[in-house]
Structure formats: C-alpha cells, structure tokens
C-alpha positions as CSV (number, residue, x, y, z in Angstrom):
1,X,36.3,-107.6,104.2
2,X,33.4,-106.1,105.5
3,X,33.3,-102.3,106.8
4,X,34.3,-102.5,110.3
5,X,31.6,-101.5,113.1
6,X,32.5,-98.0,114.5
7,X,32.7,-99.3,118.1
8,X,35.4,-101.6,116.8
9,X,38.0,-98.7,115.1
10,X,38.2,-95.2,115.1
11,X,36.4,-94.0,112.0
12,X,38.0,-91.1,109.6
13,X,34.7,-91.1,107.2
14,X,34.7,-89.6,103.4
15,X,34.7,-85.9,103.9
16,X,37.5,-85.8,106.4
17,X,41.3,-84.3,105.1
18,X,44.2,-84.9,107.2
19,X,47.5,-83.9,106.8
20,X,50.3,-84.6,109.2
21,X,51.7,-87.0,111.8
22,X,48.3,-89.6,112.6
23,X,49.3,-92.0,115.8
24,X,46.9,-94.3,118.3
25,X,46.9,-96.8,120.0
26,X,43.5,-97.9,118.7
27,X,42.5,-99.4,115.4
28,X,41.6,-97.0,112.5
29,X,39.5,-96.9,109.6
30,X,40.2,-94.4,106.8
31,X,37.9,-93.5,104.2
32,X,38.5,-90.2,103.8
33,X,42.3,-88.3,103.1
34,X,45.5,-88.7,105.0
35,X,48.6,-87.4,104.2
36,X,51.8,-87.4,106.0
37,X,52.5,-90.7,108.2
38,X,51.0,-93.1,110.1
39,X,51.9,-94.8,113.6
40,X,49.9,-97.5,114.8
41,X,52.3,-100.0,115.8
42,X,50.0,-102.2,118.1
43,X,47.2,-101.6,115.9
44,X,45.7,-102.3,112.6
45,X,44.7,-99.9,110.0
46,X,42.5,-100.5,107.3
47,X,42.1,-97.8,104.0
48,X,38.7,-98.5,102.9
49,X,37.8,-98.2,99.1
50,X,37.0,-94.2,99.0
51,X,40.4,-93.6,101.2
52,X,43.3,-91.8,99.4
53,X,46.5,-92.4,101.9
54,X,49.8,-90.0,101.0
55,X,51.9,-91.6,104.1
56,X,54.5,-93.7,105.4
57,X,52.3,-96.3,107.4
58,X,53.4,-98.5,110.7
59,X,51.0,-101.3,112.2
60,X,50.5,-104.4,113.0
61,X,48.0,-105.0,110.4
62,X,47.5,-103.2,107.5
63,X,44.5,-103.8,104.7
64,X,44.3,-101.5,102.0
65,X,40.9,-101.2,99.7
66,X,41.8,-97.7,98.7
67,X,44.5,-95.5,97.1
68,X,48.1,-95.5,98.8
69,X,51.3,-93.8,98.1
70,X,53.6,-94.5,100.7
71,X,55.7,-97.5,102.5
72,X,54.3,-100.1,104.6
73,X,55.6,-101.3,107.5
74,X,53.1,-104.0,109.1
75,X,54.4,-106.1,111.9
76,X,51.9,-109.2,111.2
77,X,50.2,-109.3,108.0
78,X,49.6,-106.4,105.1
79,X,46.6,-106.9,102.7
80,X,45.8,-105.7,99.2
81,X,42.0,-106.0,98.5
82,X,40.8,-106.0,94.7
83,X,40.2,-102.5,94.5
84,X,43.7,-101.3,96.2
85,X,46.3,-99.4,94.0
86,X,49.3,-99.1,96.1
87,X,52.7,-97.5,95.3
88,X,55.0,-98.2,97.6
89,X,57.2,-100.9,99.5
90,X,56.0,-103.4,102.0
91,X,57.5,-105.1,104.7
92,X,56.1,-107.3,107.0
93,X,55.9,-111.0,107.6
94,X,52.5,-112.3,105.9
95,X,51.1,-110.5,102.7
96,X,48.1,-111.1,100.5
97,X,47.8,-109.3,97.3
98,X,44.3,-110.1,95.8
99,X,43.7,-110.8,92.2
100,X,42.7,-107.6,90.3
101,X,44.8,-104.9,92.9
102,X,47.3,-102.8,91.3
103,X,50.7,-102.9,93.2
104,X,53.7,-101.5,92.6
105,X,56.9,-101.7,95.0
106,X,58.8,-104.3,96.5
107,X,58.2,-106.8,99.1
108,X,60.0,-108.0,101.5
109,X,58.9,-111.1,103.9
110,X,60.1,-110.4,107.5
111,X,61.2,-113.3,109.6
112,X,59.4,-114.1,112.9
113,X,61.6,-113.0,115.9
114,X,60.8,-116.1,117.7
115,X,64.1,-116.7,118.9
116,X,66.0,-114.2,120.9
117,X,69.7,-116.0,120.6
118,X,69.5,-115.6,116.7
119,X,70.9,-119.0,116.1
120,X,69.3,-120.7,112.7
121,X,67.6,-123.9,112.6
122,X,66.6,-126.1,109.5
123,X,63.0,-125.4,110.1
124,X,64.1,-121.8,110.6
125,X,65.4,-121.6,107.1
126,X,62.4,-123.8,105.3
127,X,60.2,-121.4,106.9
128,X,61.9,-118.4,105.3
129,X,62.2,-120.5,102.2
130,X,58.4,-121.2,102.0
131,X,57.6,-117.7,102.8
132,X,59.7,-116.5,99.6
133,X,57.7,-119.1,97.8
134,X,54.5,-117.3,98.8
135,X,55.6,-114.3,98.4
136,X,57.0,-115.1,95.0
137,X,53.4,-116.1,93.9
138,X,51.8,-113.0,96.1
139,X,53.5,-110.5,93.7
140,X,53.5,-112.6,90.6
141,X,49.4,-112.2,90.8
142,X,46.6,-113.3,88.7
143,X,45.0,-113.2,85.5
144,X,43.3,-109.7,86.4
145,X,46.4,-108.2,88.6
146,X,48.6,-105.7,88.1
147,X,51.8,-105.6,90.0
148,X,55.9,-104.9,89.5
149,X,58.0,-105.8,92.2
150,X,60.2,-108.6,94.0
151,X,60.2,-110.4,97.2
152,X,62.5,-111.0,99.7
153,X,63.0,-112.6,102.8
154,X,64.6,-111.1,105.2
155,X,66.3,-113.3,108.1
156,X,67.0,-110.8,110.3
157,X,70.7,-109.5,109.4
C-alpha cells in the first residue's frame, strides 16, 4: 500500500514521540512513535514502515508496515505488510499476513455479527470453517515469513 495522502488521514510523521492514550474519530497514519494505546474504533490506522507502535490498538482497519508491540483489536480486516514485525495478538475478522513479515502472537478470526438472534445456520458454520482455513494458511506463511501462532475462530460465545 501506497502512503496515504494527508488530506485522507491524520499524519503523525517520523520525528513525532507520543506516549499515552491516542483516540479519533478520523483515520491515522503513524510513522513516527506511539506508546500507550490506541482507540480508533470507526477508523483505520495504518503504522507505516519507519513507525515503532508500543500500544494496545482498536479500529476498524488496522495495516501495519512498521514495528508493533501490542494487541490488535480490528473490527474488519488487520494487515501485515512485508516489512511489519508485530508481537502481539490479533483479533478481528479478515487478516492478511504478507510473505516475508515477522509475526508473533495468536490469531483469532472473529465471526460476523450478522445475525442478532444468535441462532447458527449451516452456512454460518462453513463460513467460520473457511475462515479458520484462511487463517490457518495466513499464519502458517511463506517461504520468506516468519511467524508463531495459532488461529481460531471465534463464533461468538
């Protein structure tokens, strides 16, 4: 992914150290040093490659080309460019670790909360089923990748 244009997302650039509680309710780019935790639930937040991230992070998309320490919590998607080294667990409902990105943590797949009367259906449970499949091959990586970990899907209980 390409930098984002600073119209698009709030920008923390390079030289910039944070440390503390970091909230919005825009999305953020980090390239610079956050430590503490992060609360962008309706937003995403990417860690570009020269960002070093020491937090607990909640948002709706999360895409990491930098250094994290810390839980993720994304809502829709979590991403692991090549360059990422992550320590940490995720949780959300789609990830996508790239080949070459060092991870270390668990995973665990999040169910859609399409249905608000919590009753399971077939395709309900193939869907989970084919998301552990994905997420099975997500953390197993590739050739270049380094990652420890497990996956599980979580069907909302």
């Amino acid at each position: 992914m390409e930098t984002p244009k600073t119209a698009e997302f709030a920008h923390i650039g390079k030289s910039v150290i944070i440390k503390g509680e970091l909230s919005g309710s825009e999305d953020l780019y980090v390239d610079g040093q956050v430590e503490g935790s992060i609360e962008l639930s309706g937003n995403r937040l990417i860690i570009g490659p020269h960002g070093q991230v020491r937090a607990n992070v909640n948002a709706k998309g999360v895409i990491v080309q930098g250094k994290l320490e810390g839980n993720i919590r994304a809502s829709e998607r979590a991403e692991l460019s090549k360059s990422a080294v992550v320590v940490g667990d995720i949780a959300t409902q789609r990830v996508a670790i790239e080949e070459g990105a060092y991870f270390k943590g668990k995973v665990d797949i999040q169910r859609e909360t399409a249905k608000a009367d919590g009753a399971k259906t077939d395709g309900a449970k193939s869907a989970s089923t084919a998301s552990a499949s994905a997420a099975a091959g997500a953390v197993s990586g590739g050739a270049g990748s380094a990652v420890a970990g497990k996956a599980n899907v979580n069907e909302g209980k």
